[in-house]
C-alpha positions as CSV (number, residue, x, y, z in Angstrom):
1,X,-26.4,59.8,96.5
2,X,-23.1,61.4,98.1
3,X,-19.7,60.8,97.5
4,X,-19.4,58.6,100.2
5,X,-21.4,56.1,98.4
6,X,-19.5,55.4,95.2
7,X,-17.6,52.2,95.7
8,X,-16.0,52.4,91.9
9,X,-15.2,53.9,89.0
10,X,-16.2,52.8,85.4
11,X,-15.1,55.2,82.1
12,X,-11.2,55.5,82.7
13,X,-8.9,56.3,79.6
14,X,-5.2,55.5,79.6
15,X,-1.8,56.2,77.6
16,X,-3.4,53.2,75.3
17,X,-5.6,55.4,73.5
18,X,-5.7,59.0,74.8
19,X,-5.3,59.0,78.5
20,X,-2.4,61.3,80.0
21,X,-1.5,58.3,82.5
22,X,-0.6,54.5,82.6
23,X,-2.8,51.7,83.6
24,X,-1.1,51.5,86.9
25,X,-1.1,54.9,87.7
26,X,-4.8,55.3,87.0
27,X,-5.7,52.4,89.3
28,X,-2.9,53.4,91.5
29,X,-4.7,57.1,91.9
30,X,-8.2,55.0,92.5
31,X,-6.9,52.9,95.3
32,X,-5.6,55.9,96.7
33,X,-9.2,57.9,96.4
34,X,-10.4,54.4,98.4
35,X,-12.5,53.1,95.1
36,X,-12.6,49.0,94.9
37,X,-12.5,49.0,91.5
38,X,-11.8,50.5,88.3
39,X,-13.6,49.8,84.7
40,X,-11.2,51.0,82.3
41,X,-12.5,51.8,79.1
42,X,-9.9,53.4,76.3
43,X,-11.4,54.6,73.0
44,X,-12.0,51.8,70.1
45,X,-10.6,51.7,66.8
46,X,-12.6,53.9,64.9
47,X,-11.6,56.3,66.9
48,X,-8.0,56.8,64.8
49,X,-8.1,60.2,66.4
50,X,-8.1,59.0,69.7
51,X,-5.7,56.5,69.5
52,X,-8.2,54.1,69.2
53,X,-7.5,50.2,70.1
54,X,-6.8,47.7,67.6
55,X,-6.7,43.8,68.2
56,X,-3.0,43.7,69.4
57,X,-3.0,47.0,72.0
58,X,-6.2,45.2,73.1
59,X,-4.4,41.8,73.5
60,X,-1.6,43.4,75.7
61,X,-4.4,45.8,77.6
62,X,-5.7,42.7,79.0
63,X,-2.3,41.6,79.7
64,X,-1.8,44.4,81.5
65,X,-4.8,44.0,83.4
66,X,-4.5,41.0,84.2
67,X,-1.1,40.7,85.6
68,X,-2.3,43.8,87.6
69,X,-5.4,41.8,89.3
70,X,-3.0,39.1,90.7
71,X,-1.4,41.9,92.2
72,X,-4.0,43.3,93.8
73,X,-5.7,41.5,96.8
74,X,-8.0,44.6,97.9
75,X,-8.7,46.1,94.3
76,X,-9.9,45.0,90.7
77,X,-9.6,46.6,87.2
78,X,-12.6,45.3,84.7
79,X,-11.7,45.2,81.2
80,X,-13.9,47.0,79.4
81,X,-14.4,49.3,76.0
82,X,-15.6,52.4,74.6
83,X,-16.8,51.2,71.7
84,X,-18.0,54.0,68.8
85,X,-21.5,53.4,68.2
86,X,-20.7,53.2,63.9
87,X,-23.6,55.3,61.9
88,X,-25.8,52.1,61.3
89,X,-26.2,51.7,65.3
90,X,-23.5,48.7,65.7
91,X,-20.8,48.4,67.5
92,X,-17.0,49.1,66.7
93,X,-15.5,45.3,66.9
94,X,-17.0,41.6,65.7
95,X,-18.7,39.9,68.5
96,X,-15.8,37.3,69.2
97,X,-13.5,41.1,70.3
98,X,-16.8,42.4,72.8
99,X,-17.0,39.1,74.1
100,X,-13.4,39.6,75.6
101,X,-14.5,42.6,77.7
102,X,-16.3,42.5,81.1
103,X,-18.4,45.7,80.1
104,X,-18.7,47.5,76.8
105,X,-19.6,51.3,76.5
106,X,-21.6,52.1,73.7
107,X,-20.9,55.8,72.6
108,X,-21.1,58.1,69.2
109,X,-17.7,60.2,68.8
110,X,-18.7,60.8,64.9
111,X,-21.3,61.8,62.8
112,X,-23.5,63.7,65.2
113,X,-24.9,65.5,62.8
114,X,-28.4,63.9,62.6
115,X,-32.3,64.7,63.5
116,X,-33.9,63.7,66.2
117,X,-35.2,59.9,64.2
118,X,-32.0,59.1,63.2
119,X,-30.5,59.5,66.4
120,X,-32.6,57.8,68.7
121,X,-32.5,54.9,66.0
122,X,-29.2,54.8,66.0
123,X,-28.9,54.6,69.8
124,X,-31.7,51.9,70.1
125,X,-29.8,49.6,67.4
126,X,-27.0,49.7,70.0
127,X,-28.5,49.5,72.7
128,X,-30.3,46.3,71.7
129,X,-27.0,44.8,70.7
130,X,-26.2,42.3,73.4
131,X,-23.0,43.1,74.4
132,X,-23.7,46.7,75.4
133,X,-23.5,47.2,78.7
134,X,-23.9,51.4,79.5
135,X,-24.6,54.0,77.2
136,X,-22.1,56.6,77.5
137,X,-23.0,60.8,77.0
138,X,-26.5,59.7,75.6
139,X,-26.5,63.3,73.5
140,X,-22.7,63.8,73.4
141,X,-23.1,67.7,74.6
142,X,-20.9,69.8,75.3
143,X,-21.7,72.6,77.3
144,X,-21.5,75.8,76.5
145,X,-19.6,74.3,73.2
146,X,-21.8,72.3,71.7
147,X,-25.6,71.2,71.4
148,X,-25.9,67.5,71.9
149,X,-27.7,65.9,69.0
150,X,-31.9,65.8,69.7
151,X,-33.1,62.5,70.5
152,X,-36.3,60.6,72.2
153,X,-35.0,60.0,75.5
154,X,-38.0,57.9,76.5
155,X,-37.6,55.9,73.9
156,X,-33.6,55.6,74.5
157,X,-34.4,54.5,78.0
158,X,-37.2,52.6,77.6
159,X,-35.2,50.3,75.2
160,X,-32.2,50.9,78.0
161,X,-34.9,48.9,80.5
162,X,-35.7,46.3,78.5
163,X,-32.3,45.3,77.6
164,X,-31.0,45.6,80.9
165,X,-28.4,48.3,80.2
166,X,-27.0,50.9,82.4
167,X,-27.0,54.8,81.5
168,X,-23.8,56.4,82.3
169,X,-24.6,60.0,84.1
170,X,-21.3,61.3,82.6
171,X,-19.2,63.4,85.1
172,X,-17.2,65.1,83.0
173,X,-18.0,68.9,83.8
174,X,-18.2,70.2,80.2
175,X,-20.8,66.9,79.4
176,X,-23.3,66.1,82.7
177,X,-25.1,63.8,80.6
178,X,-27.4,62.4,81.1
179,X,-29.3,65.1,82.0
180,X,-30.5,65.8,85.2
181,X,-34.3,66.4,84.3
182,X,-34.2,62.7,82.8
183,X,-32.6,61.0,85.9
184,X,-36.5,60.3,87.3
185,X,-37.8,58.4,84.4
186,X,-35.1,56.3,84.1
187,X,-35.1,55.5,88.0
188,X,-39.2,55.0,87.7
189,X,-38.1,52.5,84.6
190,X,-36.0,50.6,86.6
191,X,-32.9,51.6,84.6
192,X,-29.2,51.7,86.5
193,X,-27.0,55.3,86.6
194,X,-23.4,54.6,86.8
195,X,-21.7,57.5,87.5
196,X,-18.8,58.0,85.1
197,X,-16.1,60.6,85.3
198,X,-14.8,60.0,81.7
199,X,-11.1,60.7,83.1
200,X,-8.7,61.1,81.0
201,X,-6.0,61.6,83.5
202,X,-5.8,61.0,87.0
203,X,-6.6,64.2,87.9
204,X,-9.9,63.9,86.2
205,X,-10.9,61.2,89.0
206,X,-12.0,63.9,90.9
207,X,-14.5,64.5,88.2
208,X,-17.2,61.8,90.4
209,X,-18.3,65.0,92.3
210,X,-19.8,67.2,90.1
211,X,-21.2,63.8,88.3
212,X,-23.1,63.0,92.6
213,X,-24.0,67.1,91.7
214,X,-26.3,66.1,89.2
215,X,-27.3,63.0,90.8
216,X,-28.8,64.4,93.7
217,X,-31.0,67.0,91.2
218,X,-32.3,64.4,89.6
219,X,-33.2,62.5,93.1
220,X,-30.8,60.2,92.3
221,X,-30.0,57.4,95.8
222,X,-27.4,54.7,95.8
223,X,-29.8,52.0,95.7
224,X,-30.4,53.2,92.4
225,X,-26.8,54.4,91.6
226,X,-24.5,51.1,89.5
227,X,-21.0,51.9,90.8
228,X,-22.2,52.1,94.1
229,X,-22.6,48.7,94.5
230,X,-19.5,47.1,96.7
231,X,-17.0,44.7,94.6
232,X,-18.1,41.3,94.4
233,X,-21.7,42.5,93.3
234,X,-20.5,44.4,90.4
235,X,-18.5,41.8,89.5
236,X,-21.3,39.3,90.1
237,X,-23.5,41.3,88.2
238,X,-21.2,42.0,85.5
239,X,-20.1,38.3,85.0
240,X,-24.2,36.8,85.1
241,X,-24.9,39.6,82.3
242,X,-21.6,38.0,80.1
243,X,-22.7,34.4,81.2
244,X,-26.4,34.8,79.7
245,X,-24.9,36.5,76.6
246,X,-22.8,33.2,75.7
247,X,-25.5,31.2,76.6
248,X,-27.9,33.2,74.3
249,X,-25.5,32.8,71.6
250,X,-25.1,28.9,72.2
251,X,-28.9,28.4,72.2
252,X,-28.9,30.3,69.1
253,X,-26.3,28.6,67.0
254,X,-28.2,25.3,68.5
């Protein structure tokens, strides 16, 4: 992989939760760094400290967005969420608000404190929950700060292949996770690596490079890399995985 080959960005926060720039300006600073795309994905509403969104900031979010995609005839911003994974592995919002979102990021922000069991329980629950799309920081580390909580990582990605859901390789310097040394199995399962730069201003854009860093440890190539795929077949893939979800839910209630 090499920065050449990323084609988007997904994991953008903006001045709706706790981002240091606008919508605009963050997909204004994209187009300008040549991306096609940008998934942003502000903080949910457990995340009070965080500015996290509730129903109506998430109504005029995709207002926002929306009125920005009929601008744009050479760019796209996806909807999407960073939904807190809550402490019994589900997600932060009812199914009816995920199912407004073109890709959901499943992440734990609280109550890290947790062996190795609990953890990787926790993450499986969410994982499995249909409208996941990437796991986000699998171990929320922090480097040289703070130890990310212990976990089985085959087992995280295993259940991350048979659900079809991408790992984020987060780019953001002080995280790098998902660790380099675990890049390989998840390839050799068949598992998508988006990489994220978790940017919380425009500036942290520039983030993607030390996230291609650890890519290219871990062997990673761009067959194999999520946001290196060119616009219309991230959104292709990204509207067949919400299309099978309602259809799911329809054979269900049937």
């Amino acid at each position: 992989i090499a920065m050449k080959d990323l084609i988007g960005v997904f994991h953008s926060h903006t001045t709706a939760s706790d981002g240091k720039h606008t919508l605009a300006e963050m997909a204004q600073q994209c187009r300008a760094l040549g991306y096609q795309y940008l998934g942003v994905a502000d903080h949910s509403q457990s995340a009070a400290y965080a500015g996290g969104l509730r129903l109506p900031a998430i109504q005029q979010q995709h207002r926002e967005i929306d009125a920005l995609n009929r601008q744009y005839t050479d760019f796209k911003l996806f909807i999407g969420i960073e939904s807190d994974v809550l402490a019994d592995g589900s997600l932060d919002y009812p199914d009816e608000v995920l199912a407004t979102y073109d890709f959901v990021i499943a992440a734990i922000h609280s109550g890290q404190q947790m062996d190795g069991a609990k953890a990787t329980r926790r993450l499986i629950k969410a994982i499995e929950n249909p409208y996941t799309t990437m796991l986000g920081h699998l171990t929320s580390r922090l480097l040289l700060r703070r130890e990310g909580y212990p976990v089985d990582h085959k087992a995280v990605i295993d259940a991350c292949a048979t659900h079809r859901v991408i790992i984020e390789l987060n780019a953001n310097p002080w995280r790098l996770d998902l660790d380099w040394r675990w890049i390989d199995y998840a390839l050799s399962r068949g598992v998508w690596i988006s990489i994220n730069p978790d940017a919380h201003s425009r500036e942290d854009l520039k983030n993607m490079y030390y996230g291609v860093c650890v890519g290219r440890k871990g062997g990673l190539t761009p067959a194999q890399t999520f946001n290196a795929l060119p616009l219309s077949q991230a959104t292709q893939y990204l509207a067949e995985r919400k299309e099978a979800i309602v259809r799911s839910a329809a054979h269900h209630r049937s």
